[in-house]
Structures are given as C-alpha cells and as structure tokens.
N, CA, C and O atoms as a GROMACS GRO file, in nm:
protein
  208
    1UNK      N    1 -15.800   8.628  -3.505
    1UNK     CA    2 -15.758   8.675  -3.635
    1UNK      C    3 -15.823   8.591  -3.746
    1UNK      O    4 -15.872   8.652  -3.840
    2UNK      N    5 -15.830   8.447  -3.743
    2UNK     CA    6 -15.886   8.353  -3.819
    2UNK      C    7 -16.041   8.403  -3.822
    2UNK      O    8 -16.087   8.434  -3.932
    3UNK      N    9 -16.107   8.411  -3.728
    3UNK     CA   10 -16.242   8.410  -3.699
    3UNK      C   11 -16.259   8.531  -3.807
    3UNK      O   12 -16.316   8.512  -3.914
    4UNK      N   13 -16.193   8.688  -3.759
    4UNK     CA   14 -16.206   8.763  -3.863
    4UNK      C   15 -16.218   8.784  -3.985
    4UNK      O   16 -16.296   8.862  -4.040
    5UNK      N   17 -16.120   8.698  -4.044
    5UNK     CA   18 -16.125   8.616  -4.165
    5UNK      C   19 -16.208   8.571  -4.240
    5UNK      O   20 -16.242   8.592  -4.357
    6UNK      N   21 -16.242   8.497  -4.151
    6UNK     CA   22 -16.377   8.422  -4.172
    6UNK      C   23 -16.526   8.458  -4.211
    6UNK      O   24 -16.605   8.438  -4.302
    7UNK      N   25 -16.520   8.517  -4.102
    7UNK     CA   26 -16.635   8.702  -4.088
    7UNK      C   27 -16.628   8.732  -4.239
    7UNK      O   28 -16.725   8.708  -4.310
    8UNK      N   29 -16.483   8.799  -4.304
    8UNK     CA   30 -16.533   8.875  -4.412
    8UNK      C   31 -16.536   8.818  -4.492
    8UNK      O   32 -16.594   8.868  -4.589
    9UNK      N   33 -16.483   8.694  -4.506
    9UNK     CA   34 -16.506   8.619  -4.671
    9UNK      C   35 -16.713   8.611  -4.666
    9UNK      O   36 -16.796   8.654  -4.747
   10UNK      N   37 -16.729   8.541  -4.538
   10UNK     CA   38 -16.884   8.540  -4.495
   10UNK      C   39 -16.947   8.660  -4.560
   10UNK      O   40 -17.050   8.656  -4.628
   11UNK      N   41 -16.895   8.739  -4.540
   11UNK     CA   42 -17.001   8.874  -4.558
   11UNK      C   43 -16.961   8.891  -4.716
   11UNK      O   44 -17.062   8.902  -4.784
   12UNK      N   45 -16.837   8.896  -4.793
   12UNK     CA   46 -16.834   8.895  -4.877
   12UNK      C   47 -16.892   8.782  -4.959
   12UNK      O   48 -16.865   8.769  -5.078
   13UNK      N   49 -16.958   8.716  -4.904
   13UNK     CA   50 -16.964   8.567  -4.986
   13UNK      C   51 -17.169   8.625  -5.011
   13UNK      O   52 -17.241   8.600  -5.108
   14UNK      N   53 -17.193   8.679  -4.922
   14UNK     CA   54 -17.371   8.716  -4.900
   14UNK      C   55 -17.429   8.820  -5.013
   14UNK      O   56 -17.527   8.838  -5.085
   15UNK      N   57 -17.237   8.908  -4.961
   15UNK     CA   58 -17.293   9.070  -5.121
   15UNK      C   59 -17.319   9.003  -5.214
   15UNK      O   60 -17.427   8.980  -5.267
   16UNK      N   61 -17.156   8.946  -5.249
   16UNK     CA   62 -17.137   8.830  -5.384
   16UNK      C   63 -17.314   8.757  -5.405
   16UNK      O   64 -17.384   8.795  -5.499
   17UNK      N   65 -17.349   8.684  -5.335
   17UNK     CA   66 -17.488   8.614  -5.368
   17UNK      C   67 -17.567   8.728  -5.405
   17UNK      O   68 -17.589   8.745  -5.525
   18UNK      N   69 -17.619   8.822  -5.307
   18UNK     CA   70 -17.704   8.933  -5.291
   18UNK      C   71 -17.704   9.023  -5.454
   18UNK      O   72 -17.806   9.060  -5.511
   19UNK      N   73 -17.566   9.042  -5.501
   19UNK     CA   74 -17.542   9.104  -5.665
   19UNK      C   75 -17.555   9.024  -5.781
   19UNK      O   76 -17.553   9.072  -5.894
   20UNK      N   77 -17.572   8.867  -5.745
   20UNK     CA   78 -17.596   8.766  -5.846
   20UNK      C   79 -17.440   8.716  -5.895
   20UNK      O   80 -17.435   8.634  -5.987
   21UNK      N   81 -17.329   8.757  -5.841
   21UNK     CA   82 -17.210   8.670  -5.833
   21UNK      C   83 -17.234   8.553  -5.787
   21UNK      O   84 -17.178   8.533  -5.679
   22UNK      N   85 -17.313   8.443  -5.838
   22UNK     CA   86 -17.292   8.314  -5.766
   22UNK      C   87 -17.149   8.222  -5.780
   22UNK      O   88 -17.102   8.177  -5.676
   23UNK      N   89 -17.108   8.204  -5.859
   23UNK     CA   90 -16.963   8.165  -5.841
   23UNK      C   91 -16.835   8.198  -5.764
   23UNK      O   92 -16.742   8.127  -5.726
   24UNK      N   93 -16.862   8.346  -5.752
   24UNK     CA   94 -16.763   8.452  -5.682
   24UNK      C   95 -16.825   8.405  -5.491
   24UNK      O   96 -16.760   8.399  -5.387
   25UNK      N   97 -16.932   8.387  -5.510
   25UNK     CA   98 -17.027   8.389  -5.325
   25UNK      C   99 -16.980   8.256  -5.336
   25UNK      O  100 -16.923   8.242  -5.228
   26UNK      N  101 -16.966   8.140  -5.403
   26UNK     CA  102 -16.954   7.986  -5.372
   26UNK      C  103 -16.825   7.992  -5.319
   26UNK      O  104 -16.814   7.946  -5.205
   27UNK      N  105 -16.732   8.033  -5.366
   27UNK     CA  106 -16.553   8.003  -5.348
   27UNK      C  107 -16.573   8.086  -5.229
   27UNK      O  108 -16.531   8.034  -5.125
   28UNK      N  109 -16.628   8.209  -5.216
   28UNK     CA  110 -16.618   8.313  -5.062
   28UNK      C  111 -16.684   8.228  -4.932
   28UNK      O  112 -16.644   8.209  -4.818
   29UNK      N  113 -16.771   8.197  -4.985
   29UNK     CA  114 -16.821   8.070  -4.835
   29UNK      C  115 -16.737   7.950  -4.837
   29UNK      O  116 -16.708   7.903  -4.727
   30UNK      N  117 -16.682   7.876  -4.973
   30UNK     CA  118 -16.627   7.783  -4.921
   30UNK      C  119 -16.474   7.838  -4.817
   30UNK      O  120 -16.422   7.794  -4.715
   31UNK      N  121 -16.446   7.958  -4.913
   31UNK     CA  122 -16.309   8.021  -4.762
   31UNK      C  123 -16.373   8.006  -4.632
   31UNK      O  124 -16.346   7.927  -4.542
   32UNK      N  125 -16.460   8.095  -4.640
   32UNK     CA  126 -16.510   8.129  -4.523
   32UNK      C  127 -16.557   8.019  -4.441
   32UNK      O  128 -16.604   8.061  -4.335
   33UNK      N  129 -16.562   7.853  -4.459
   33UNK     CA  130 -16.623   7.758  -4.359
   33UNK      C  131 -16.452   7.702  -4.353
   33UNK      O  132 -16.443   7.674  -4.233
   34UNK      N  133 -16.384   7.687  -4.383
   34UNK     CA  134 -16.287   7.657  -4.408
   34UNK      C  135 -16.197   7.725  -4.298
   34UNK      O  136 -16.127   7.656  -4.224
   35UNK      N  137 -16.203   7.890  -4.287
   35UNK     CA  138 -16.135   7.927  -4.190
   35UNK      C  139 -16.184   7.933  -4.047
   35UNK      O  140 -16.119   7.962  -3.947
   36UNK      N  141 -16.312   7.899  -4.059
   36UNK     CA  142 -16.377   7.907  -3.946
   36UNK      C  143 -16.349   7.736  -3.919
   36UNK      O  144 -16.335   7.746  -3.797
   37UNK      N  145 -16.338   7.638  -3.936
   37UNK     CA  146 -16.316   7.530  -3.936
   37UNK      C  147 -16.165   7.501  -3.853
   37UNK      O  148 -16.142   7.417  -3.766
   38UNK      N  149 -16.080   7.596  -3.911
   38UNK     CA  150 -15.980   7.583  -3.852
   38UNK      C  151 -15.911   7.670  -3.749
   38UNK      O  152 -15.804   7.668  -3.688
   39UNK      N  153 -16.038   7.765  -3.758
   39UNK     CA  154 -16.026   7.857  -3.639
   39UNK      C  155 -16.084   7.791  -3.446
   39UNK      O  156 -16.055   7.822  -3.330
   40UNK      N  157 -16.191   7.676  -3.524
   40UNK     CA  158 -16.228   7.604  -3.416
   40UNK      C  159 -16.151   7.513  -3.369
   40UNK      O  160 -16.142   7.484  -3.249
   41UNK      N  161 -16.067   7.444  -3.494
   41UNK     CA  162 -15.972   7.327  -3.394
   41UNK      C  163 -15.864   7.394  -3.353
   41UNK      O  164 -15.810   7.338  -3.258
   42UNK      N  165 -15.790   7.534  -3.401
   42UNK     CA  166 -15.722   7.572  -3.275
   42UNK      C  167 -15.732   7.629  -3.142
   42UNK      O  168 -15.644   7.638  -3.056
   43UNK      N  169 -15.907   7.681  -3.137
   43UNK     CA  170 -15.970   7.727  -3.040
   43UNK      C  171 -15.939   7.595  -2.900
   43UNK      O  172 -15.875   7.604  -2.796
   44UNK      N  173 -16.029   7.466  -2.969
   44UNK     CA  174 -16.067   7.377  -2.902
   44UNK      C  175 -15.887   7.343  -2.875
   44UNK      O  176 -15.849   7.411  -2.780
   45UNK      N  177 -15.767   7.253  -2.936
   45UNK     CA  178 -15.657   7.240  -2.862
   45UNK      C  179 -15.567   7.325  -2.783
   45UNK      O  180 -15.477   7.272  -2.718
   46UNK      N  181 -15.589   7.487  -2.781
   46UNK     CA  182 -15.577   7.590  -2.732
   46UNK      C  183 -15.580   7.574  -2.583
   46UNK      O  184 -15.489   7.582  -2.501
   47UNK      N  185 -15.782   7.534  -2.562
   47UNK     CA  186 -15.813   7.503  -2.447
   47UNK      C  187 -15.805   7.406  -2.399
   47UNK      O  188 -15.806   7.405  -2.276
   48UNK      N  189 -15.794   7.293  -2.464
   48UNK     CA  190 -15.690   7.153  -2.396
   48UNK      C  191 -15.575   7.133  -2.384
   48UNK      O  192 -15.532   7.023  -2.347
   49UNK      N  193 -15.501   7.231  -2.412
   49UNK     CA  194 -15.350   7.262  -2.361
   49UNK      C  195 -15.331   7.367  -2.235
   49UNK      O  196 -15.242   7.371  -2.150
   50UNK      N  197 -15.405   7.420  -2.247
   50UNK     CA  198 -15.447   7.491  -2.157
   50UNK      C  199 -15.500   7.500  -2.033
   50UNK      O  200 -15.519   7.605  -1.970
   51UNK      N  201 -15.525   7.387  -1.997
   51UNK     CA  202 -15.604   7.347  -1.871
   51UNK      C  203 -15.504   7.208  -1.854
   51UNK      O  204 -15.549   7.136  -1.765
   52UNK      N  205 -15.426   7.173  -1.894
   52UNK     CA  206 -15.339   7.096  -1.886
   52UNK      C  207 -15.242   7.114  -1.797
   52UNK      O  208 -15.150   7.033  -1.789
   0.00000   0.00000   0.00000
C-alpha cells in the first residue's frame, strides 16, 4: 500500500517537473522518497520478524 503511494506521488512528482511545476514536483518527490523510505524499513523488520 505504502509502495503505491509512493509510485504516485513519483509519477506525479515527473508530470509536475515535465509541466514546469517545479515546486509542486520538489514536495511530490520529497513524499514520494519518504514513503518509499518507510515502506522499506517495514518491508525489511517484516522479514526479520518473520523468519524469527
């Protein structure tokens, strides 16, 4: 669900650049590393609880 997230701020963050919104594309990638950031550390303790 996070990852998804992530995905569209990403893609919204590329139009945003791509139409010359650069301010609007800066805040959309900074979401977008942000949820992907925290989409990885629950990935990664997920699987170390998990094999536990």
């Amino acid at each position: 669900m996070l990852l998804n997230w992530a995905l569209i701020f990403l893609a919204f963050a590329l139009i945003a650049g791509i139409l010359g919104f650069t301010g609007l594309a800066r805040e959309s990638a900074g979401i977008a590393k942000i949820l992907f950031v925290v989409f990885l550390v629950i990935y990664i303790v997920s699987l170390f609880f998990y094999h536990m």
